[in-house]
N, C-alpha and C positions, 0 to 999 in steps of 0.2 A: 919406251914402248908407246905406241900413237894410241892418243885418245879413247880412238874408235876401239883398238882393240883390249882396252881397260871396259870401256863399257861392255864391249861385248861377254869378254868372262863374267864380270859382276851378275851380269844378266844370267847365263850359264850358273852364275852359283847359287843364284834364289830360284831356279827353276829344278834343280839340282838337289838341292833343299827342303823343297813345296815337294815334289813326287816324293823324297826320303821321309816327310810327314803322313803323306797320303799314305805313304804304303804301311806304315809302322800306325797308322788310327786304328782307335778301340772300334768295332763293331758289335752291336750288342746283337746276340744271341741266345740259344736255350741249350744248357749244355745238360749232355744224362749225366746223372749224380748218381743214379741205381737203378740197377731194371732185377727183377723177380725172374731169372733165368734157370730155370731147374728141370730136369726132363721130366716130361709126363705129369708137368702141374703148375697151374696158370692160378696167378695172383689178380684177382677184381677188387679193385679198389673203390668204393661206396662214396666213404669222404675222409677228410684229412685234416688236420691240423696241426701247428709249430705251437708249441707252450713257450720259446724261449728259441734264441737264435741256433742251439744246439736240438734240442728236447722237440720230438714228432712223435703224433699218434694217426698213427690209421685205423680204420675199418672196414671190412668187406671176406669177401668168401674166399678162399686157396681150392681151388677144384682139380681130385685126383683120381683116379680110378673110376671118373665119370660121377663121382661121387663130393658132394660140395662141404666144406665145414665151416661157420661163421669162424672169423678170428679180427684180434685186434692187433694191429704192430707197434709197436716201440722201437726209437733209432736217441738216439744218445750223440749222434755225432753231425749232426744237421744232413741228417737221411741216407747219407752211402751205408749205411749199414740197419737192419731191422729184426728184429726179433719178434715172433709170432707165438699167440698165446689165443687157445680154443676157447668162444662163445657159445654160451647157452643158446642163443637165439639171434638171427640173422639181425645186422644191424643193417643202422637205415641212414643216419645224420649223426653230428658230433657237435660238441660245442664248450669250451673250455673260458674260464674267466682269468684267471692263472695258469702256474705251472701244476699244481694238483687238485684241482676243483675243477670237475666237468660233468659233463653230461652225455646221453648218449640212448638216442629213441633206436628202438628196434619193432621190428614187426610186430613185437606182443606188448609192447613197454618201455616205461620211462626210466631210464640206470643213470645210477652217478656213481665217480671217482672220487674220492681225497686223496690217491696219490699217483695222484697222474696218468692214470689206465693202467695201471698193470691188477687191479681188481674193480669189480664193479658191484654195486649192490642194486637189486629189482626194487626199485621205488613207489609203482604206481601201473596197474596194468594198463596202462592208456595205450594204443596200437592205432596204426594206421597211420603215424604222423611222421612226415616227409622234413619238415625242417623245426629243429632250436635257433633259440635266440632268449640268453640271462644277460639283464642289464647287472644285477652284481648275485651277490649267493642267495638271496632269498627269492627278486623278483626272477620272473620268465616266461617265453612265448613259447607255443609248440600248434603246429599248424599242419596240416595235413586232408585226408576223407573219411568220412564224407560228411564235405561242409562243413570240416574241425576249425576250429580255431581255441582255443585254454588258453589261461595263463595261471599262473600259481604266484604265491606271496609267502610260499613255507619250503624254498628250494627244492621243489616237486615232487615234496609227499600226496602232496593232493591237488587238484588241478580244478574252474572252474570255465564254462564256457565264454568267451566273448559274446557279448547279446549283438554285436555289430555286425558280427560275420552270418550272423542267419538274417538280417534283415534284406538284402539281397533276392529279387524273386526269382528262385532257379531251385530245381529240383535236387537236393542232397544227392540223391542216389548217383549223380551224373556233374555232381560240384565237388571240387577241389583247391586247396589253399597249396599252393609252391612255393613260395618262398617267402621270407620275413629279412629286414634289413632294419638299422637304426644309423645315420648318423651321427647321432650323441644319442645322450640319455633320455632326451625330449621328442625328437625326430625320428620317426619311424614308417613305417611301408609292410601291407603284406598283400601279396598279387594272388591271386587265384583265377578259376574260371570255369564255366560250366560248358558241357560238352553236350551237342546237340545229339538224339539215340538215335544210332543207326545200326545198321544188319552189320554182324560181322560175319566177314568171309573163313571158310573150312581149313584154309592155308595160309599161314604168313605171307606178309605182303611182298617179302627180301625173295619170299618162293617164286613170286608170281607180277614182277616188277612192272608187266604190262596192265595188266587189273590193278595195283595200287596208282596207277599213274593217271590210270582213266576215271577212278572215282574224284569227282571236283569236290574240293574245299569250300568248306559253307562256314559263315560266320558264327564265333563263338560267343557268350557275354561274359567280357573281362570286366573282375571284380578288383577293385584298390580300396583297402584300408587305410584310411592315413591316420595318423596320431602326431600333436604335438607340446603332449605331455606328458611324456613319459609311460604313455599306455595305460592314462586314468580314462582317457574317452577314445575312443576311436570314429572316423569318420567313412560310410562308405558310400563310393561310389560306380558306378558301371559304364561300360560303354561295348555295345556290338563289333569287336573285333576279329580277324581272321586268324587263327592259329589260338596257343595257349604260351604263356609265361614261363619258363622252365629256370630263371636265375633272373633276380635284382640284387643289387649295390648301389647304396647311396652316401655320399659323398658331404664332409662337414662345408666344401663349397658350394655347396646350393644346387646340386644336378645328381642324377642318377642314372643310371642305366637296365635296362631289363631287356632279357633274349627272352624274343616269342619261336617257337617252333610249329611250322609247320607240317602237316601230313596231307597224304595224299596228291592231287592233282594242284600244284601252284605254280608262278614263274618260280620262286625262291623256296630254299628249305628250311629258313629261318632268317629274320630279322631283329636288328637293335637297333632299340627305339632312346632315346634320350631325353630325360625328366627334368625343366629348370623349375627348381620349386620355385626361382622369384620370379619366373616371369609364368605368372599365372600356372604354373605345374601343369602346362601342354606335353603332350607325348610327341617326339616327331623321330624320323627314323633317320639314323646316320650309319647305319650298314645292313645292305643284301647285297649279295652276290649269289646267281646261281649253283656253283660250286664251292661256296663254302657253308656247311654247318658249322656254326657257333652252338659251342655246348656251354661257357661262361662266361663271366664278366669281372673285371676286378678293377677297383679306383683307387690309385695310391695318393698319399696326403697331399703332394704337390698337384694332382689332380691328371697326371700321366694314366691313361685309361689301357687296360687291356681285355684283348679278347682272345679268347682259345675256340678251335674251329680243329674240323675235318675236308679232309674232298670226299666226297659221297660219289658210292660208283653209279652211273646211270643217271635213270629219273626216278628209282624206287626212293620213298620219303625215309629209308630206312638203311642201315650199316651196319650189314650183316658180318663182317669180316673185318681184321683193321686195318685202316688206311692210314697213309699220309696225315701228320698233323700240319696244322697251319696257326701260326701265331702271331697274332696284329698289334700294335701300340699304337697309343695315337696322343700325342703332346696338349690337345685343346680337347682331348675328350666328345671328337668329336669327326678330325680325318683321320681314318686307321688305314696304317702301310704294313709290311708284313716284313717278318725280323728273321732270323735266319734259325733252323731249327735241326738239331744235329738229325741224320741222313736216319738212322736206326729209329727213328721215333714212332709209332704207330699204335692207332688206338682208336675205339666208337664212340668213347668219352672222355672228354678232358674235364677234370677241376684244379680250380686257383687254390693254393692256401698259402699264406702271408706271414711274416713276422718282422714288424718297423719296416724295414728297406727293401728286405730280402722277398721275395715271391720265388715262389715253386710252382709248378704245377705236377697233379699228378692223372698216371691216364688206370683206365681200368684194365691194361694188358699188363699193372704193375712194373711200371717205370714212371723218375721220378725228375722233373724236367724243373733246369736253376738258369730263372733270367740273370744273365751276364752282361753289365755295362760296359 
């Protein structure tokens, strides 16, 4: 056989070869693990946790006959499967240190578990609070309106104000805490922000998408608590921002991430902004896009950054119906490309929740979405 034609097959069998890779690579994806499919009753999912790479609790409302009932879920098999058990009072946030110690703010109060959600005891009427955060079973944050910030030192029988979170000059009635994060046990975050008063209109905005478009967006002042002590002192500080804070995560690498959302009349419907604590802890922004709303944020240990988003119909600031999701990663935390997300997917609201490797998200039309490497 001549030379040439030795080379040429060899050639033929690594190209041969190379496509037979290409076509057989892993692509990472978001595959549905469960969706809440039942006629005449829609599963809204509030918030979510993995106690264990098997063991999930949820929270949020089952709405039937027009009619809503708080309930909590339990899945046993790492989510395809849930079991629902009726709440006294609407829940709101979750928060788990283990597989049976948690916690769990609802519109009127502060409840904990010791065996994993399936009963809860009323702890403390504290109400109005939007998000937990327990560094172990005694200490803890809870943060919410107006102008809330608590922590407890008795596994929250009793809760006492942060003096840091009123030092801030913004009117309570119209100031709100969003979210709480810690990196360890030293390093911690709580975003809020106060909302300048304006007239509200007679009709939702979803109703009237040309009036919400035309009202212009005016700047908010976003409040940051930092702490790096374990939440003996907290530090605050402010800055005149456009929109409000609706999720931060921060990251034992030294960076964070926080989605702001926008309303009303803007180019964008939300922005993430990205925190390097070591280089001076500047805020700068590594993603808008006009059609995507980002509803969270998630930082895994290698520091692989995610973000959960919608496409928003129009220009109303609002999603009124569910759409399309849209799910981004970004390897430096920092360029996010967008990963493949099973067709059926659809939802107003996405949340992350995690366990070691694994991430889930889940949407509030009650489906329950598993990143796939």
């Amino acid at each position: 056989m001549p030379a040439c034609s030795i080379r040429l097959g060899l050639v033929a069998s690594i190209l041969i070869a190379s496509a037979a890779a290409q076509g057989t690579a892993k692509v990472a994806s978001w595959k549905l693990d469960y969706f809440y499919d039942k006629d005449r009753s829609n599963l809204n999912v509030a918030d979510a946790v993995f106690v264990s790479p098997t063991k999930g609790v949820l929270i949020g409302a089952i709405e039937e006959k027009q009619k809503q009932r708080a309930v909590v879920g339990l899945s046993s098999d790492a989510g395809k499967n849930w079991t629902f058990e009726t709440l006294k009072e609407f829940p709101v946030a979750l928060f788990f240190i283990n597989e049976t110690t948690g916690w769990m703010a609802t519109q009127k109060s502060i409840q904990a578990t010791s065996d994993g959600g399936r009963t809860w005891k009323r702890l403390n009427p504290l109400g109005g609070m939007k998000r937990l955060y327990f560094l172990d079973a005694k200490r803890g944050f809870a943060v919410g309106s107006p102008k809330a910030a608590f922590e407890t030192r008795d596994g929250g029988d009793s809760w006492v104000p942060l003096e840091a979170a009123q030092k801030p000059s913004s009117n309570p009635d119209y100031t709100s805490y969003e979210s709480i994060d810690f990196a360890e046990k030293k390093v911690g975050v709580i975003f809020g922000s106060s909302y300048p008063q304006r007239s509200k209109s007679p009709v939702p905005e979803w109703v009237d998408p040309q009036r919400a478009a035309s009202v212009r967006q005016v700047p908010t002042l976003t409040i940051l608590l930092s702490t790096v002590d374990g939440g003996e002192t907290w530090v605050p500080s402010t800055a005149p921002l456009f929109g409000h804070p609706i999720s931060t995560v921060i990251s034992k690498l030294g960076f964070g991430l926080t989605v702001f959302r926008y309303d009303n009349q803007f180019e964008v419907p939300s922005e993430v902004y990205r925190n390097d604590f070591k280089a001076n802890g500047k805020l700068f922004s590594v993603f808008r896009e006009k059609n995507r709303l980002v509803t969270d944020a998630y930082i895994r240990e290698d520091g692989t950054s995610f973000l959960a988003a919608v496409e928003p119909p129009g220009a109303a600031p609002v999603v009124p119906i569910p759409v399309k999701i849209k799910m981004l990663v970004a390897g430096d935390g920092k360029t996010f490309t967008e990963t493949k997300v099973d067709y059926r997917a659809t939802a107003r609201n996405v949340i992350f929740c995690a366990f070691g490797n694994t991430l889930w998200a889940f949407t509030d039309t009650g489906m329950l979405l598993r990143y796939v490497e």
